[in-house]
C-alpha positions as CSV (number, residue, x, y, z in Angstrom):
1,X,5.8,-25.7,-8.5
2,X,2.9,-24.8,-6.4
3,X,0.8,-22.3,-7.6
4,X,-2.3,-20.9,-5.4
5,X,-4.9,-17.7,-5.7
6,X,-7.9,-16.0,-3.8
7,X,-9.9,-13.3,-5.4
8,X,-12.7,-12.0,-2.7
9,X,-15.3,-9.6,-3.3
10,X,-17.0,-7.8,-0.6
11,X,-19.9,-5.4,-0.5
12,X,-18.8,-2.3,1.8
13,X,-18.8,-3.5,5.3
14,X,-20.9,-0.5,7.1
15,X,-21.1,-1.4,10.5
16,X,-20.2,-5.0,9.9
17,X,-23.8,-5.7,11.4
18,X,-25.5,-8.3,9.0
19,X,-28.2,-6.5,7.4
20,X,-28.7,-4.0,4.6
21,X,-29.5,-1.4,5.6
22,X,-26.5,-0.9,8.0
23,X,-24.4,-1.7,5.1
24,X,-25.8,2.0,3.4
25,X,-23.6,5.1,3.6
26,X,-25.3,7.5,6.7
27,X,-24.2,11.2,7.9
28,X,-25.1,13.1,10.4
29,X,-24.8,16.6,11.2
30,X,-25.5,18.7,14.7
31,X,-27.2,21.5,15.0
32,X,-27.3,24.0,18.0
33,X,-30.0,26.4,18.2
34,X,-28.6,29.2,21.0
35,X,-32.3,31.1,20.6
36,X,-35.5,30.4,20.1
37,X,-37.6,31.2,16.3
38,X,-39.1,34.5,18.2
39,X,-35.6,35.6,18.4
40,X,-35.2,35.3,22.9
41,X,-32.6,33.1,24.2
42,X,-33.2,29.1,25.9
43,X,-34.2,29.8,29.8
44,X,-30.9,29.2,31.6
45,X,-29.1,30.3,28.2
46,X,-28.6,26.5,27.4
47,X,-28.4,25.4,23.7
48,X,-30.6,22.8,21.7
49,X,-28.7,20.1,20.6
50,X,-30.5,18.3,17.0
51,X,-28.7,16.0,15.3
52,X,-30.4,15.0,11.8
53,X,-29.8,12.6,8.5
54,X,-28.1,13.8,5.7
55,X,-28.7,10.9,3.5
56,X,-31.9,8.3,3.9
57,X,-30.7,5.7,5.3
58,X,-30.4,2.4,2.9
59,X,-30.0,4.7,-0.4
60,X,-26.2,5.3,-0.7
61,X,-23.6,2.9,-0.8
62,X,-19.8,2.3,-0.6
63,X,-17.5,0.7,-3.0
64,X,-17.5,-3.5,-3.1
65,X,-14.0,-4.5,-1.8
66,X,-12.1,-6.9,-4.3
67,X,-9.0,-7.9,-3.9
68,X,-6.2,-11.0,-5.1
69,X,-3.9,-12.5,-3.5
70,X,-1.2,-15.2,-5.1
71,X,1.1,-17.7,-3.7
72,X,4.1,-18.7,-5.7
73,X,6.1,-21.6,-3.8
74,X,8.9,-24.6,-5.0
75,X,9.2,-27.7,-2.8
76,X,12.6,-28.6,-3.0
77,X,13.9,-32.3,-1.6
78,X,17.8,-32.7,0.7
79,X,18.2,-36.5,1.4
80,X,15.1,-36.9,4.6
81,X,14.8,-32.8,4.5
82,X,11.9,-30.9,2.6
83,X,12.4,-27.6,1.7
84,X,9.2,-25.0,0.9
85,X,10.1,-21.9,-0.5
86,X,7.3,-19.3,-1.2
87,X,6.6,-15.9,-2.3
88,X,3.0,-14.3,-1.2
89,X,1.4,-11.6,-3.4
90,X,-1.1,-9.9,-1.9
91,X,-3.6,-7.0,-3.3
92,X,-2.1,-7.8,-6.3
93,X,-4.6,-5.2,-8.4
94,X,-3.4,-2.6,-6.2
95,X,-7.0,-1.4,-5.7
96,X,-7.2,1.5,-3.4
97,X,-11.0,0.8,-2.3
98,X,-12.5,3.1,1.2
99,X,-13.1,0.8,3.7
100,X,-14.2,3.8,5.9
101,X,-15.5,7.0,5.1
102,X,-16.4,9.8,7.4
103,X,-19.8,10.1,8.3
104,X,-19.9,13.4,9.9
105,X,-20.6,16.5,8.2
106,X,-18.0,18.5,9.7
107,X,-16.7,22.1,8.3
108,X,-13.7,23.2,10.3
109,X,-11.8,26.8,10.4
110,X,-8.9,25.3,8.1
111,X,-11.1,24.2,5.7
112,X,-14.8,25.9,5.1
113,X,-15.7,22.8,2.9
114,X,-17.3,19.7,4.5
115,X,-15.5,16.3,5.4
116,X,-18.4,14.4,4.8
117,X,-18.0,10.8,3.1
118,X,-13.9,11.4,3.4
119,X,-12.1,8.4,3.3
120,X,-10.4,7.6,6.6
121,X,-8.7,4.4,5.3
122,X,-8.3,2.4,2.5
123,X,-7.3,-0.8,1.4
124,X,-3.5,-1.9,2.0
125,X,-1.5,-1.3,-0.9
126,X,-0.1,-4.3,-2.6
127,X,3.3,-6.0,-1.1
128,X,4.7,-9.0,-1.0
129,X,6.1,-12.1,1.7
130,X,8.7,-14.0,0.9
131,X,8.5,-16.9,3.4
132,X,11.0,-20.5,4.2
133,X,9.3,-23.9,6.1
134,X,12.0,-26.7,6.3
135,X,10.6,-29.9,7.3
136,X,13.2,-32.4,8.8
């Protein structure tokens, strides 16, 4: 009987840029400005465009990402033939973790509340591969 296991667990990936800091939780939200603080509109009637944090960087954080995955498997023996049989378990806690969130602050007509920090996908839910290798 062969019997095999990986448990992994990963801070939240950010940007998957090596460093800290890019590893934090940011938002942003835009801001147009159609007139100016006296009250007169932009010359040409254009809009100013500001885009600003909504979290300092480097002070929020996603979830770590664990997971386990198993390998159950039998060698079995024909004559000159080798048989592997094997069943692969994988997320095997069946932990939903975000591995992206949305960063936007966002309001829409649909819904007046905002989509920041959303998740936009999680971790695959748990499920199995049952898998043959004959060697001859």
């Amino acid at each position: 009987m062969l019997i095999s296991g990986t448990f992994h667990s990963l801070p939240y990936a950010g940007n998957n840029f090596p460093t800290v800091s890019s590893q934090s939780l940011q938002g942003q939200a835009l801001l147009l400005f159609s007139e100016t603080s006296l009250g007169r509109l932009f010359a040409g009637g254009n809009q100013a465009v500001e885009f600003f944090n909504l979290v300092k960087p480097g002070s929020l954080y996603g979830d770590r990402l664990n997971g386990l995955d198993l390998r159950f498997g039998k060698n079995l023996r024909y004559g000159r033939t080798k048989t592997l049989v094997a069943v692969d378990l994988y997320n095997v806690t069946n932990s939903n973790t975000t591995d992206v969130y949305q960063t936007a602050y966002s309001p829409t007509l649909l819904s007046p509340t905002a989509t920041y920090l959303n998740p936009l996908s999680i971790t695959s839910a748990r499920f199995a591969r049952f898998s043959v290798t004959i060697d001859f």
